[in-house]
TORTI-533426 format. One record per residue (C-alpha): residue in one letter; z negated, x, y negated. Coordinates in steps of 0.1 Angstrom, whole numbers, plus 5000, padded with zeros to 4 digits. Layout:
// TORTI-533426
AZXY
...
This chain:
// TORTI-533426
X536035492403
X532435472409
X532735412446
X534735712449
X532735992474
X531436232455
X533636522470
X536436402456
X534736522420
X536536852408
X533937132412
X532036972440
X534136992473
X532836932511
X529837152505
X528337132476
X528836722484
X526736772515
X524136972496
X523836662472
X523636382498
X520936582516
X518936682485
X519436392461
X520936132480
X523836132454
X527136012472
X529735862453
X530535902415
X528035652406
X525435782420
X525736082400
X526235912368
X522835802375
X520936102383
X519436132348
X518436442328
X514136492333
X513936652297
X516136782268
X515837122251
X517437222214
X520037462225
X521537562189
X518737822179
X519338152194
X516438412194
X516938742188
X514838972223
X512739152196
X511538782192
X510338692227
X507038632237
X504938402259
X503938132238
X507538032235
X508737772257
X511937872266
X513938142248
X517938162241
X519438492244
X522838602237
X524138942247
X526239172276
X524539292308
X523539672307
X522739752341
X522639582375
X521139662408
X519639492442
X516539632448
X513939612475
X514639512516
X514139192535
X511638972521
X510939192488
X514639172478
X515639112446
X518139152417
X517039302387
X519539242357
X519039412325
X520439222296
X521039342263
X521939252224
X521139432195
X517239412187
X516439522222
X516539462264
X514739232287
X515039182328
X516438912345
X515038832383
X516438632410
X514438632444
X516938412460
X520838322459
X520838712444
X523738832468
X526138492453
X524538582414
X525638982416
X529238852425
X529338622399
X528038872370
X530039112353
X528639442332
X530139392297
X530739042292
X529338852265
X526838602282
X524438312272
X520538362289
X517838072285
X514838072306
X510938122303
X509938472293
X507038632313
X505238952309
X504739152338
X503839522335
X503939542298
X507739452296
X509239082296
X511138932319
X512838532329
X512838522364
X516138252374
X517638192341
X520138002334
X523338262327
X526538142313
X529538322300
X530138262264
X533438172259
X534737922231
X534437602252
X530737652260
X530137782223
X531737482215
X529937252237
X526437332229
X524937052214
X521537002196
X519736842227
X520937032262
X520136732292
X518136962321
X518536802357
X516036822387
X517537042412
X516237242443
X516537542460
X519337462481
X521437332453
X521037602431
X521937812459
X525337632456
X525437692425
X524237342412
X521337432395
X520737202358
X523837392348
X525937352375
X525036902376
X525536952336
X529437042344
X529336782374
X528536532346
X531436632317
X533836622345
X533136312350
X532936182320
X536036352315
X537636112343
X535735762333
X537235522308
X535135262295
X537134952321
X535635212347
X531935072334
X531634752335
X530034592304
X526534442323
X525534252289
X526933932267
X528134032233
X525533802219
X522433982235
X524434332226
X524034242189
X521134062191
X519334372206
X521634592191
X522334782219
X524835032220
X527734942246
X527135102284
X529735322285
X528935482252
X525235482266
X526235722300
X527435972278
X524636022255
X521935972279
X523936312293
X525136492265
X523536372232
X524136492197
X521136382176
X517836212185
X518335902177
X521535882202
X519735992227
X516635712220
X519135452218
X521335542247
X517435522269
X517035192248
X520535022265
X519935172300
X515935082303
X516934762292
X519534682318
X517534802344
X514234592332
X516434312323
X517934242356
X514334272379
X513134022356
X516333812356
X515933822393
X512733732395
X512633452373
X515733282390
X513733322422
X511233082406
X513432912389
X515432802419
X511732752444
X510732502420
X514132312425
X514832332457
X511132442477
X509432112484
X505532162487
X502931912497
X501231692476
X497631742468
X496831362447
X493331362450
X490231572450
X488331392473
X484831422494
X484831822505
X485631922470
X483631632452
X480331682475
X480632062475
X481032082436
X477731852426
X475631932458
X476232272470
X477932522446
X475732812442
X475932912406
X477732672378
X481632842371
X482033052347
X485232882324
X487733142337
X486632962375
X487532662361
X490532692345
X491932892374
X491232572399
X492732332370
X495932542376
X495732552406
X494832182413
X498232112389
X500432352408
X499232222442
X499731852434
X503031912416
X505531882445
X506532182446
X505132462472
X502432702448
X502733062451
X499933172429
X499133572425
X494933492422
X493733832401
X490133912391
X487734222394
X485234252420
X482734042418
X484533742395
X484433502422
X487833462433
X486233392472
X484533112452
X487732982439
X489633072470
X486932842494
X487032502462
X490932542469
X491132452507
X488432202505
X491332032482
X493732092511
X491131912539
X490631632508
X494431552515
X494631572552
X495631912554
X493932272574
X494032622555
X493732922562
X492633292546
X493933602564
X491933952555
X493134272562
X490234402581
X488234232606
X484534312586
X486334152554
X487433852578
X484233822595
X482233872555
X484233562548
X483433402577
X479333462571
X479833362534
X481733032538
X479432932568
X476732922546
X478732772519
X480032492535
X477132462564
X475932102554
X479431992546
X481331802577
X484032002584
X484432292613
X486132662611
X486432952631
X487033292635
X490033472646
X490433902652
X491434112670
X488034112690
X488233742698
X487433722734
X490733512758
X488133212761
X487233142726
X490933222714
X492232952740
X489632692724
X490732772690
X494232742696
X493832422710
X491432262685
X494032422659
X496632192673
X494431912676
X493231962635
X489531942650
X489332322633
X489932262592
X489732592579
X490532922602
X489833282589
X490933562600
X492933942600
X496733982618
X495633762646
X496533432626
X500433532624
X501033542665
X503333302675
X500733152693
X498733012667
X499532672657
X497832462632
X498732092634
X499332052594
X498332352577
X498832312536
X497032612523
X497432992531
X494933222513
X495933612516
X492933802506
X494434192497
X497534102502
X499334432493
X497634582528
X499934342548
X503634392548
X506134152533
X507034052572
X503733982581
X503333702549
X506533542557
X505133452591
X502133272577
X504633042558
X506732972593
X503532762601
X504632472593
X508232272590
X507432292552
X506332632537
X502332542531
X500932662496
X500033012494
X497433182473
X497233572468
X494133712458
X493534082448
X490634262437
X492834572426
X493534462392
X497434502378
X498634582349
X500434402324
X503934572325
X503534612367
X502634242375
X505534142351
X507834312375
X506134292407
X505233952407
X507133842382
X508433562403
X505133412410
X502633242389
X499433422375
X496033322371
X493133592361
X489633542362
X488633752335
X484833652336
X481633782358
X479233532373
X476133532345
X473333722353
X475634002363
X474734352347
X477534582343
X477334892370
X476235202349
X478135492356
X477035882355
X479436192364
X477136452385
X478436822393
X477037002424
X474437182405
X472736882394
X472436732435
X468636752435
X468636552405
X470736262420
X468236282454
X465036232430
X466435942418
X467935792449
X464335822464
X462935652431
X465635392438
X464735342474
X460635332464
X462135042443
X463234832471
X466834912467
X469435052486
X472235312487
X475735352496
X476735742500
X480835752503
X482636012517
X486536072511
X488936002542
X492236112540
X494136092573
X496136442570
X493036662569
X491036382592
X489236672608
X487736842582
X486936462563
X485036352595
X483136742593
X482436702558
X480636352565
X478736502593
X477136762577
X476736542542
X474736272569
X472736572584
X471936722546
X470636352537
X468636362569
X467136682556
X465936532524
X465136232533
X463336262567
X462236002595
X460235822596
X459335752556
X463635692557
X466235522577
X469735612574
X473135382587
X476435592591
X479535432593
X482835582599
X486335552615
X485635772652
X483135432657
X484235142679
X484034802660
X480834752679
X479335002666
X480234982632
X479034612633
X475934732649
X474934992616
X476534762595
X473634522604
X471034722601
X471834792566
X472234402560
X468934342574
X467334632553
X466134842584
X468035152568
X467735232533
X471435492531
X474735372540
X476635702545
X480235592554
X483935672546
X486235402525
X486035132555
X482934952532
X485734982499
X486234622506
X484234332523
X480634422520
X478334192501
X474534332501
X473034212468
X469834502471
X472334772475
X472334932438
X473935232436
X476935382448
X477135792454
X481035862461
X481036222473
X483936472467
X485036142433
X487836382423
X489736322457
X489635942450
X492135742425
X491135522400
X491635242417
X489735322448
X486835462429
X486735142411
X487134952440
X484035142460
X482135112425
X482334722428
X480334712460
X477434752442
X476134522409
X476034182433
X472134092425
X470434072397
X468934392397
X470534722373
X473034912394
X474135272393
X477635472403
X476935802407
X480036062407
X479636352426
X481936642420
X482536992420
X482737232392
X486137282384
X488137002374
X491836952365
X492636712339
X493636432356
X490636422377
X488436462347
X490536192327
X489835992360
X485936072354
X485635982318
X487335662323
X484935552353
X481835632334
X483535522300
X484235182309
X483834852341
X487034692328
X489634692359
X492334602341
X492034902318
X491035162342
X494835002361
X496235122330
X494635462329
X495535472368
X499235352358
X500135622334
X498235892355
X500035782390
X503335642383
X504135262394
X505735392428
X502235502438
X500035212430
X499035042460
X501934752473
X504434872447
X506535072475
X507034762500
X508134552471
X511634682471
X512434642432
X510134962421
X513635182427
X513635242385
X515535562377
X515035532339
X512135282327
X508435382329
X506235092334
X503635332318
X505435352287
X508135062283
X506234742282
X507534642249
X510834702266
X510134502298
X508534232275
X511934162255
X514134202286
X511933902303
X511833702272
X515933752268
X516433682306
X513733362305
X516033232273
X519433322297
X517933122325
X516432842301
X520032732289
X522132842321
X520232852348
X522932882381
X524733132356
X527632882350
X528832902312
X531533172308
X529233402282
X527033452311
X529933542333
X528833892335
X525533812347
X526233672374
X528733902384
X526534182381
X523433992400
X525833942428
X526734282433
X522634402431
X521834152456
X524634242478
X522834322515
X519334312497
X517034092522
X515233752501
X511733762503
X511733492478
X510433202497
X506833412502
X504733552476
């Protein structure tokens, strides 16, 4: 019944069906089961027109039309409706679908109106309400909580606005039997949870009487759809650890050992140390590690990365880190060189830019295992390259490289090497439960000591002059300055012209030769970049004016503060991303936000939340329920973000039962066998039906 195309659904028909495959992507039956009602609104108070006014959100009138006419030409047309009961008359407006509407009304005939009431020229109005005729049935049918539906323009003008899906969905509801739903829960986890069965749950998440139907009938479906990502997930795991063999790292040996008492440049902070423990366990376990590495910037997850594949070369075995840009590939490359410069051991550096002869060298000193340790960007996952036993893959932001791209780096070798992911964009809770909820976690949730935390300050245009005196007290200091400009790629144009004149303003206030000023952006070859990039290093420019290509990868300890111009065009995550560029010496560091003067709430919630606090993992949160988890950054290649019910934001105590209930299904059963978990698998099989297995990578 499910499977059935949805034109065969009396009241839908060739058409409208073609209006809701285009529009909604809605099918067959099933798929319109699961187009869910956005809000709900109380439908059983009427108002009275003598009662209307603004500050209501909606009102619900009941009465006859009184007149009806089509007024205006062409663009200006319009049909003006004037509706009637006994305290008084409003208009009703449609711009569009007017000519369909004026055959469907009829003067006299007792209708019901709900809409939003607007004043316009001292009389109200609801422009495009919803009109229905009141007979019986509908009187009959109007229930405490009405379900409204997305639509568009081209459905309503098919006549499937939130009314018209609301009469798709009782006709088939009409048609569906509970055997047409298949029960996708054991009896003992239904009373356990005490969750109301899944038929009985589609038709009050559509037409609910009370409440607390409605919150239970979201309770069952969230569930299910939570339930079976994380029973999904787990069995991944579960069935990697079984079946994935992985090398085995025994010993810590000279790299590590030597490195560790002779060469480590700070002692490790205890959240460094139990991170390598676990890793050190998973890695000599026998079975391949894929290990999601989080931390914020500047926790010293490079650190941990580098101690990990010197425990690969103690064993016999090369590594390798991939970056997604070639100045965070070649940043790694100047940090582990001096690192690991006294130790015995050789690396090298592949790009994009890699000149024929030195690629040639390094692909055959990579066969020969004379190279131990190779970083680099995309360039590592040609088929060329070759290692001779590589045991460790390190992928350093790995949600900029697509799921594709990772499972190449595991092809490396006959069996899959051990892969560590690091991020610096710190996840929450609820959204690393269900993206990465089939790979093992470790956070470093501790700076370096001697760190100072970044302070923070929100600047509007007005107070500019301000922010220059103090960058030029800053720069008699010693220090140095990043000055960010957005870069979006649809309005490139006007980004890049917005820079310019920003870099020629600074060049105004801060003249040659007293100042020297670096600018960095994407119209630059790599060359170039490198070339400004250097002189800031070196300290022979005291500004960095660049867009987002220094968010990640550049480590200048005397750079203290951080302007990011136009802040409200930037998320959360990306502003605190850009802030962590600055607070790496020992010195006080400063983020200033630059605005301008009007502000919608988000953006100023987004402002607030910057200056308020330097904890990542909170400002993901703020980020999470601002954004959505379909927009934060890797959730869209993932291909298990396609919730039509749960909100990450706002159902992690949901989520966190599901997993727990799914972990205790999996702990007991774990291929799915007994006959109470039957329905399981059943239902597993048909959601992984033509779904591609990215398992085997992280």
């Amino acid at each position: 019944m499910l499977d059935r195309p949805i034109e065969y659904l009396k009241g839908i028909g060739p058409q409208r069906a073609e209006v809701l495959k285009k529009e909604l992507g809605i099918f067959f039956f099933g798929d319109l089961l699961t187009h869910y009602p956005f809000r709900y609104v109380d439908r059983t108070k009427f108002h009275a027109i003598r009662e209307i006014s603004e500050e209501l959100p909606h009102v619900q009138l009941r009465g006859v039309i009184e007149r009806l006419e089509l007024v205006g030409t062409k663009n200006a047309k319009r049909l003006i409706v004037l509706f009637k009961d006994n305290t008084g008359m409003v208009e009703l407006v449609w711009f569009k679908g007017y000519n369909w509407m004026a055959q469907q009304l009829k003067m006299g005939t007792d209708y019901i109106v709900f809409g939003k009431a607007t004043l316009f020229n001292g009389r109200y109005n609801i422009a495009h309400p919803e009109i229905t005729a009141a007979t019986p049935e509908v009187i009959s049918q109007q229930s405490a909580l009405q379900s409204v539906y997305n639509s568009t323009e081209k459905m309503k003008l098919r006549g499937l606005d939130s009314e018209g899906i609301r009469k798709a969905q009782r006709h088939l509801l009409s048609q569906l039997h509970a055997q047409n739903i298949p029960e996708t829960q054991s009896n003992a986890v239904m009373e356990e949870q005490q969750l109301m069965s899944r038929f009985t749950a589609f038709q009050k998440i559509h037409f609910p009487e009370t409440p607390d139907e409605l919150r239970r009938a979201e309770v069952r479906l969230k569930f299910d759809e939570l339930f079976y990502i994380q029973l999904r997930l787990l069995k991944l795991n579960k069935t990697r650890a079984h079946t994935v063999q992985g090398f085995v790292f025994s010993k810590v040996g000279d790299h590590f050992n030597d490195f560790f008492k002779r060469y480590l440049p700070f002692e490790l902070t205890g959240a460094q140390k139990r991170v390598l423990k676990e890793i050190r366990l998973d890695a000599g376990s026998g079975r391949q590690m894929n290990r999601l590495l989080q931390g914020d910037v500047g926790s010293g997850k490079t650190l941990v990365a580098l101690m990990s594949m010197l425990l690969a070369l103690d064993n016999g075995f090369q590594a390798c880190l991939m970056a997604p840009t070639e100045i965070l590939a070649q940043q790694h490359f100047a940090t582990f060189s001096e690192l690991l410069g006294k130790l015995p051991l050789k690396m090298a550096l592949l790009t994009g830019s890699s000149k024929s002869k030195a690629r040639k060298q390094i692909h055959t000193e990579l066969m020969s295992g004379e190279i131990n340790i190779l970083i680099g960007t995309h360039a590592l996952i040609e088929d060329i390259v070759q290692f001779k036993n590589l045991g460790l893959v390190v992928i350093d932001e790995q949600h900029r490289f697509g799921v594709a791209q990772r499972a190449k780096l595991r092809d490396k070798n006959s069996c899959p090497p051990h892969t560590l992911i690091m991020t610096a964009t710190p996840i929450p809770r609820t959204l690393a439960m269900t993206l990465y909820g089939d790979l093992d976690t470790s956070v470093i949730d501790e700076l370096p000591p001697g760190r100072k935390a970044i302070k923070t300050e929100h600047f509007k245009e007005s107070q500019r002059l301000r922010v220059y005196g103090f960058m030029k007290e800053q720069i008699e200091r010693g220090r140095q300055i990043y000055v960010v400009y957005p870069l979006i790629e649809e309005s490139e144009k006007m980004d890049y012209q917005n820079l310019q004149q920003g870099y020629d303003h600074l060049l105004t206030e801060f003249p040659q030769p007293r100042y020297q000023i670096s600018i960095v952006h994407g119209r630059l070859t790599n060359e170039q970049k490198e070339a400004e990039m250097q002189r800031f290093i070196k300290g022979e420019t005291q500004i960095m004016v660049a867009t987002t290509v220094i968010e990640v990868g550049v480590n200048i300890p005397n750079a203290s503060v951080m302007v990011i111009e136009s802040a409200e065009r930037f998320g959360l995550s990306q502003l605190h991303q850009l802030r962590g560029r600055v607070g790496r010496g020992a010195e006080q560091s400063y983020c200033v936000l630059m605005t301008g003067y009007k502000l919608g709430p988000d953006s100023r919630l987004r402002m607030d939340t910057m200056v308020r606090t330097n904890d990542g993992f909170e400002i993901s949160e703020v980020d999470l329920k601002l954004r959505g988890p379909g927009d934060i950054e890797g959730t869209q290649q993932s291909g298990i973000m396609d919730l039509k019910l749960a909100n990450l934001a706002q159902d992690g105590k949901i989520l966190q039962i599901a997993r727990q209930v799914a972990q205790g299904v999996l702990d007991e059963d774990m291929n799915l066998e007994l006959e109470k978990n039957r329905v399981y698998k059943i239902e597993l099989e048909r959601q992984l039906h033509n779904r591609q297995n990215w398992s085997k990578i992280g």
